[in-house]
C-alpha positions as CSV (number, residue, x, y, z in Angstrom):
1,X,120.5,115.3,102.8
2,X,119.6,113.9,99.5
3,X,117.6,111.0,98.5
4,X,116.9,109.1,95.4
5,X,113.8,107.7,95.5
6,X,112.3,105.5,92.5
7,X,109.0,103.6,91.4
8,X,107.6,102.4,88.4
9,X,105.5,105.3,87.0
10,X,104.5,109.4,88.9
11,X,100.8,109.7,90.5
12,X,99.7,110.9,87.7
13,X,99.2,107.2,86.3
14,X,97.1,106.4,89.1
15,X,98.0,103.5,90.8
16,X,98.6,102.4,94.5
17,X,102.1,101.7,94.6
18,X,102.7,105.6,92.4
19,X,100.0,107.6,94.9
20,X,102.0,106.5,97.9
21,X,104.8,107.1,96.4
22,X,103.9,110.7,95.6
23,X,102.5,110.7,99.0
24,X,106.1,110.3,100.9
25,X,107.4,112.3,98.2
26,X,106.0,115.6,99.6
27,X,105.9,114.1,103.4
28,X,109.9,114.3,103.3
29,X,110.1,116.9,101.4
30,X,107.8,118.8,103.8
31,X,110.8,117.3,106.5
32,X,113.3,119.5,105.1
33,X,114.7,116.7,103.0
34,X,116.2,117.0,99.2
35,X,114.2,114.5,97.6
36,X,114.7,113.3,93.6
37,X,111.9,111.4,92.5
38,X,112.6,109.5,89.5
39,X,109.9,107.3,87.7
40,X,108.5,106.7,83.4
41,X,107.6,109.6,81.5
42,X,104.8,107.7,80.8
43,X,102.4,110.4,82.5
44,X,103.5,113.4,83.5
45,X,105.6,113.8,87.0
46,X,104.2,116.6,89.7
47,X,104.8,120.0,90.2
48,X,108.3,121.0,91.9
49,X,107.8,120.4,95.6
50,X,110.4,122.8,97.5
51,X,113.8,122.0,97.2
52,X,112.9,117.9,96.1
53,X,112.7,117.6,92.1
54,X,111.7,115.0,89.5
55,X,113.4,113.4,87.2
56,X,111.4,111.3,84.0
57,X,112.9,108.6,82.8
58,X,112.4,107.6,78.8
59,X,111.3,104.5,78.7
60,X,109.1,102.0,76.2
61,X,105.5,101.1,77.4
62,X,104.3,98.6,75.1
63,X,103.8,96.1,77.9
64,X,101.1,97.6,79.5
65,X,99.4,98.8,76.3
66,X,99.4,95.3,74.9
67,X,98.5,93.0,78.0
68,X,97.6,95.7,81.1
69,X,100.8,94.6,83.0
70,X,102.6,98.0,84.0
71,X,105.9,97.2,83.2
72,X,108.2,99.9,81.7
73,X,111.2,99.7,79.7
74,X,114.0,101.8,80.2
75,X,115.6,103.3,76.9
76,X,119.4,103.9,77.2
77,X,118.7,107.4,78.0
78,X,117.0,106.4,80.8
79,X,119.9,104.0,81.8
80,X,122.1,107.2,81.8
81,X,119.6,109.4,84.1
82,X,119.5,106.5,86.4
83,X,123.4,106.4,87.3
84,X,123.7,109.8,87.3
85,X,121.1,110.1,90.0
86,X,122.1,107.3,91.6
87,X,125.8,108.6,92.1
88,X,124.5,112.0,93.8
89,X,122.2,110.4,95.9
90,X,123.1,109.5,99.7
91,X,120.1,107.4,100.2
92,X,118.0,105.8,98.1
93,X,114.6,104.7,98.2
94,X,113.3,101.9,95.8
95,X,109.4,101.2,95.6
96,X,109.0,97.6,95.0
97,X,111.8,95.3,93.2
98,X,110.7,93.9,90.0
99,X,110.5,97.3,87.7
100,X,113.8,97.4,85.7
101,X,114.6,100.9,86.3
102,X,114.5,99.9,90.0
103,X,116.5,96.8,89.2
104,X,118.9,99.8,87.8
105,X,119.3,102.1,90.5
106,X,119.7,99.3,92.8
107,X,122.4,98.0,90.9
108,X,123.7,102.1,90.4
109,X,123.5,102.5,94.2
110,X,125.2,99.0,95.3
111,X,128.2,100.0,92.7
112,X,129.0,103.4,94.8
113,X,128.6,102.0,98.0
114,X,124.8,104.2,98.4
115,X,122.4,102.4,101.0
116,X,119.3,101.4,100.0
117,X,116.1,100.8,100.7
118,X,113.5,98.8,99.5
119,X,110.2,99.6,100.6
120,X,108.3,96.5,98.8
121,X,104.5,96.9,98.5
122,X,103.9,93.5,96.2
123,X,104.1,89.9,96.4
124,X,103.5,87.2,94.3
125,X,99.7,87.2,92.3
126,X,97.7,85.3,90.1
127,X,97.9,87.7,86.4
128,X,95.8,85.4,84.6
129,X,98.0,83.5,82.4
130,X,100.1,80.4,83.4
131,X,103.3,81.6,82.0
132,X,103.0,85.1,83.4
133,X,102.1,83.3,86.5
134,X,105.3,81.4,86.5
135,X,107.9,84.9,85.6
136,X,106.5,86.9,87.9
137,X,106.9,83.9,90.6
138,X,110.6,83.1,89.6
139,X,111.4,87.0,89.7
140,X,110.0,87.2,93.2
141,X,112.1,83.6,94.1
142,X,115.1,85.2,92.6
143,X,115.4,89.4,91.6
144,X,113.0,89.8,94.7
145,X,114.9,88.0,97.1
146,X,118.3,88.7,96.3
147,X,117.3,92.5,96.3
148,X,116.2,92.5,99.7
149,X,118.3,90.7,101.2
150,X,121.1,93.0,100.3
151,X,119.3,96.2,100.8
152,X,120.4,98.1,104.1
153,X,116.7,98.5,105.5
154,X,113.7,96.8,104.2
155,X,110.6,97.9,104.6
156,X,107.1,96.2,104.3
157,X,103.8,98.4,103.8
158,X,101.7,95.6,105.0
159,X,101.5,92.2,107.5
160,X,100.5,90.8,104.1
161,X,103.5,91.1,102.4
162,X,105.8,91.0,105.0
163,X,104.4,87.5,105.7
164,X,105.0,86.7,102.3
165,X,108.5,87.3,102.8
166,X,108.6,85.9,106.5
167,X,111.8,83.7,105.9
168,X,114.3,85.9,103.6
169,X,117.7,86.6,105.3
170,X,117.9,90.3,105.9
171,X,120.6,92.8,106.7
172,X,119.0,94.5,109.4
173,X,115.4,93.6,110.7
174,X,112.5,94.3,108.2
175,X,109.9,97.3,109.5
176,X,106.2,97.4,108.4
177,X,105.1,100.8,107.8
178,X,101.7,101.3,106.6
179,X,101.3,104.4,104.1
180,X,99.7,106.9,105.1
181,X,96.0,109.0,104.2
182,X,95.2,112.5,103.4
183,X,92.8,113.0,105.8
184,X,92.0,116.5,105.2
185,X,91.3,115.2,101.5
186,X,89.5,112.1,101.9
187,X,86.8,113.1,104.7
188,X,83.3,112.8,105.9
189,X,80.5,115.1,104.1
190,X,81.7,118.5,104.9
191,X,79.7,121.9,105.7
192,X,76.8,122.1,103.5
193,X,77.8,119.2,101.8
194,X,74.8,116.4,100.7
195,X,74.7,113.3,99.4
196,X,72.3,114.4,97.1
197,X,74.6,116.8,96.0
198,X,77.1,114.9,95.1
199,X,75.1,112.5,93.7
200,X,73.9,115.4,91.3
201,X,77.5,115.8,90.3
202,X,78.4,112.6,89.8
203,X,75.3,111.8,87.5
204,X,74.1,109.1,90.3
205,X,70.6,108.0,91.8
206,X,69.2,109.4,95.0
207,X,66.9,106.2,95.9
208,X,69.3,103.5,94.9
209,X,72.2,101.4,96.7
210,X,75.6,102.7,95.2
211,X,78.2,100.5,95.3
212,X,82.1,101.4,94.9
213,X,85.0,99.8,93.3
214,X,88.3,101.8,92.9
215,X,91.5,100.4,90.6
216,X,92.5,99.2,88.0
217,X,90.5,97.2,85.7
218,X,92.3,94.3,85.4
219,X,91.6,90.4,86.3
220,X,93.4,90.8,89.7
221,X,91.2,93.3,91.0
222,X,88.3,90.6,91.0
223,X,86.7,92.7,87.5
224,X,85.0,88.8,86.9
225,X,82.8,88.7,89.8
226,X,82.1,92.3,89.8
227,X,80.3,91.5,86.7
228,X,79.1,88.8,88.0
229,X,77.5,91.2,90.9
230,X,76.5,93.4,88.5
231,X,74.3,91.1,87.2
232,X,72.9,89.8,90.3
233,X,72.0,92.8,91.6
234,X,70.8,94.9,88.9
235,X,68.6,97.2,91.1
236,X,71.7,98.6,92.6
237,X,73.9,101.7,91.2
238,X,77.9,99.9,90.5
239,X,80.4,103.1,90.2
240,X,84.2,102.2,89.2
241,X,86.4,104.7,89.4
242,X,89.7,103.6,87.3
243,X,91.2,102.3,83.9
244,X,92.8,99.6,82.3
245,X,91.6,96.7,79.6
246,X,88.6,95.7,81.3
247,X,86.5,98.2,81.1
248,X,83.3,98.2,82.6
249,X,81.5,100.3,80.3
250,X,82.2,97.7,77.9
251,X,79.5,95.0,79.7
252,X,76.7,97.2,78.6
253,X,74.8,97.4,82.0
254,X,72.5,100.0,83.0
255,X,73.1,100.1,86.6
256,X,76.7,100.6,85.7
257,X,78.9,104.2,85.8
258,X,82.4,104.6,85.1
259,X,84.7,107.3,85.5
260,X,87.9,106.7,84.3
261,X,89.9,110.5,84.8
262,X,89.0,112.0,88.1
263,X,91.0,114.5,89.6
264,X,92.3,113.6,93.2
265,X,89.3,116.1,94.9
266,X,87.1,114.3,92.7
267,X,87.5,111.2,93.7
268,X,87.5,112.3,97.2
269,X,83.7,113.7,97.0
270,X,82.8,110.3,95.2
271,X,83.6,108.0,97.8
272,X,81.3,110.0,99.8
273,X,78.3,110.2,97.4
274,X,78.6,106.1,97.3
275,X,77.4,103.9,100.3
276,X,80.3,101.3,100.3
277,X,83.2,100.0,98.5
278,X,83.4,96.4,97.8
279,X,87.3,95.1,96.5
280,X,87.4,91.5,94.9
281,X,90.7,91.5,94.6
282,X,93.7,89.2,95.2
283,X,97.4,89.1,95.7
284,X,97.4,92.8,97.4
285,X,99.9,94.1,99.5
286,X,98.0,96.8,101.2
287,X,95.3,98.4,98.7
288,X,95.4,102.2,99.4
289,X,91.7,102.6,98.5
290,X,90.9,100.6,101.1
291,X,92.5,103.4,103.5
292,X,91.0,106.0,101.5
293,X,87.5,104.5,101.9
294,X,87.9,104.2,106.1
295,X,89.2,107.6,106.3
296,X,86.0,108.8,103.9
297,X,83.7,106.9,106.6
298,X,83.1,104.3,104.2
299,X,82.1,100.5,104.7
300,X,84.2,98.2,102.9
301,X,84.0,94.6,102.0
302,X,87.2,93.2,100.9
303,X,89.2,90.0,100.3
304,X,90.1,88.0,103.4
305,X,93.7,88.5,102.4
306,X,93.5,91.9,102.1
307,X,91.7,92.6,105.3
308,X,95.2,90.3,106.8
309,X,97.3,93.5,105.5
310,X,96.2,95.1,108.8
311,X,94.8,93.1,111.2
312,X,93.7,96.1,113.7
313,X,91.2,96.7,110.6
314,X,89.3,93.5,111.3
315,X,86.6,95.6,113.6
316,X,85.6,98.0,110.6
317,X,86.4,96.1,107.5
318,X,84.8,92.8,106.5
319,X,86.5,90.4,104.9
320,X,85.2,88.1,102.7
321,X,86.9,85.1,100.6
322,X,88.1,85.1,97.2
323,X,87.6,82.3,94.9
324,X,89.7,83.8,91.7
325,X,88.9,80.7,89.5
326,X,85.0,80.5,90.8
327,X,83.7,84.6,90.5
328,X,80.2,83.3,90.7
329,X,81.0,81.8,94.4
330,X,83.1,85.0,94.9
331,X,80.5,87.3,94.0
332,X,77.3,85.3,96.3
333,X,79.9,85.8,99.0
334,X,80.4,89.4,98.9
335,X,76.9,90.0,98.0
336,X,75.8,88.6,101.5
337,X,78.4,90.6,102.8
338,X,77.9,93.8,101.4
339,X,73.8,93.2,102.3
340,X,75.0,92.4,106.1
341,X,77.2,95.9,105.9
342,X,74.6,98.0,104.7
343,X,71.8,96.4,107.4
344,X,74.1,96.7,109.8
345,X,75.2,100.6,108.9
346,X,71.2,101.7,109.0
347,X,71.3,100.0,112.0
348,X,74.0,102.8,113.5
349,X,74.5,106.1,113.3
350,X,78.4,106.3,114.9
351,X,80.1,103.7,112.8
352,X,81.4,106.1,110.0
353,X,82.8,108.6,112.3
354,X,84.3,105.7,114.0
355,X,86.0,104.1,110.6
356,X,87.3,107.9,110.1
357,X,89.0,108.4,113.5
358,X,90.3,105.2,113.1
359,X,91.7,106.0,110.0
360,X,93.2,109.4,111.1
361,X,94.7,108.1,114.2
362,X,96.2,104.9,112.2
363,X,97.7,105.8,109.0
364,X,99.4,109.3,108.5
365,X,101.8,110.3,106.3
366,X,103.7,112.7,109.0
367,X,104.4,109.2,111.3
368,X,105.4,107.7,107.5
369,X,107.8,110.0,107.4
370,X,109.4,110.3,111.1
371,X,110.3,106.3,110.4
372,X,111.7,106.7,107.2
373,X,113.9,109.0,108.5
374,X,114.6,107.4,111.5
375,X,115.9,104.6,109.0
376,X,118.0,107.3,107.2
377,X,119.7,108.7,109.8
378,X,120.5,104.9,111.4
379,X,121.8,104.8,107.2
380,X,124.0,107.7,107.5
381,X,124.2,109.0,111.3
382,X,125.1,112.9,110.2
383,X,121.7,112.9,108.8
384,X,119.5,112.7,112.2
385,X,117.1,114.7,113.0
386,X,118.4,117.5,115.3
387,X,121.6,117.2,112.9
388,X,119.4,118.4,109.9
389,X,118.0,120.9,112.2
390,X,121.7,122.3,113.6
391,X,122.6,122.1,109.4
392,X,119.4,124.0,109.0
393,X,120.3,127.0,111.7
394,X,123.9,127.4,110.3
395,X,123.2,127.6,106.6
């Protein structure tokens, strides 16, 4: 069985929507599945994972230099790779709509008769600007739409988005399937392990309150009343772990660390080393950090909206509402918040191992990948499981 399955950029350019998709990548490839994952050469793809491959598309990323938007553009090279693909694929798997190479391959796959489907992370957000407000709203209204409705399975990765979504005519009834966590990665402190350990390694205080943020630094993320935060509450240590045109490191604050390159391990051992991770932002389908925090044992204070992306989250996430053209309002709110999280958290001593079980038992990569190929072999009926494992036998 081989699948085409597309996104935006690889991993290795460290966003959400490119982690899960690397994520599912190896999941079905570690379900006996030929797997072509095709994305911007941007940043470099991953090492070959078994039989699955990658494929890196040329493309032009002045976009997301210029104004922080990742938006690549596909050379006519890259238009080439895409059919190609697209014509040996039996399946394929599109993350999100609105990138043009996914645009592409949709239009590849619908040509040669190839089912599709569209997992869609995203929905409509604020970006800052009215115009790019109003492109990114019509493309939802129109490229979005049309896209899923024609697509043989759609999936959502959140209540969030699918919500969002709630009245689009469909082919066959839309699935939410929340991505999944590396558990054995993002963990509790392990072994000898100390937080003042890792606080040694990271360069952070001992006696101080450390506060996480994790993503990209851009105005959707809530950067604005981070700041604001930063200010307020000077005596605490701020850590953001990311990149993008709004730096932190640029507000010249002392209680503030950046680290904008850490290796997957590294960021595991620094959500431990901090006490909490607060996430401002808005417009989210289903932040992965978020996930990453709860299975690490973290507290998190998010945006109400976020926290609607799973519901079941409500008893170990708080959520807390954004105001994205008041950050001073946004920032009091998830100040008292995050105060009421850490009181409460000295208060207990069970509540991280409770976030990280709840995290295990909730979102795993392994279930991920038993639905998706549930989908695929409804998609093409030779391809179900115990089919793949007779094929499997024979050859």
């Amino acid at each position: 069985m081989k699948i085409l399955m597309a996104s935006h950029y690889f991993a290795s350019h460290k966003g959400g929507i490119e982690i899960a998709a690397e994520e599912l990548y190896r999941a079905l490839t570690y379900k006996d599945m030929e797997v072509v994952w095709m994305a911007a050469d941007a940043t470099p793809p991953p090492e070959k994972a078994g039989k699955s491959r990658t494929v890196s598309l040329p493309v032009f990323n002045f976009v997301e230099e210029k104004i922080g938007l990742p938006f690549p553009i596909p050379t006519i090279g890259a238009l080439r790779k895409i059919i190609r693909e697209a014509g040996n694929a039996e399946v394929v798997i599109l993350h999100d709509c609105l990138y043009l190479s996914n645009i592409l391959a949709f239009l590849a796959a619908r040509w040669r008769g190839i089912p599709t489907i569209v997992i869609q992370h995203t929905r409509f957000f604020p970006n800052g600007t009215c115009v790019m407000n109003a492109i990114i709203k019509a493309a939802n209204a129109t490229l979005a739409r049309t896209m899923l409705s024609r697509a043989a399975q759609v999936v959502f990765i959140s209540e969030t988005t699918r919500k969002y979504f709630g009245q689009l005519r469909v082919r066959s009834s839309p699935q939410v399937i929340f991505n999944g966590v590396d558990t054995d990665l993002f963990c509790k402190l392990e072994g000898s392990e100390t937080n003042s350990a890792l606080n040694y390694e990271h360069g952070l205080p001992k006696d101080r309150t450390v506060i996480l943020f994790v993503g990209r630094f851009v105005e959707k993320k809530g950067l604005s009343a981070m700041k604001r935060m930063v200010h307020l509450r000077p005596g605490w240590v701020w850590v953001f772990a990311g990149w993008g045109p709004l730096n932190p490191a640029r507000w010249n604050a002392e209680n503030v660390r950046v680290f904008p390159d850490l290796k997957r391990a590294s960021m595991a051992a620094l959500y431990r080393s901090c006490d909490l991770l607060a996430l401002p932002s808005s417009g989210e389908g289903f932040p992965l950090v978020v996930q990453e925090a709860l299975a690490s044992g973290l507290p998190v204070v998010c945006g109400e909206e976020t926290l609607g992306a799973d519901p079941a989250m409500a008893a170990f996430v708080k959520g807390v509402p954004v105001f994205p053209r008041d950050e001073d309002r946004t920032a009091r709110e998830f100040l008292a918040a995050i105060e009421d999280s850490l009181a409460s958290e000295a208060e207990s001593n069970n509540k991280s191992e409770e976030r990280r079980a709840f995290a295990a038992s909730r979102y795993s990569w392994h279930r991920a990948a038993e639905q998706y190929l549930e989908i695929v072999s409804r998609l093409i009926p030779q391809t179900a499981p115990n089919a793949v494992k007779a094929e499997s036998r024979e050859s």
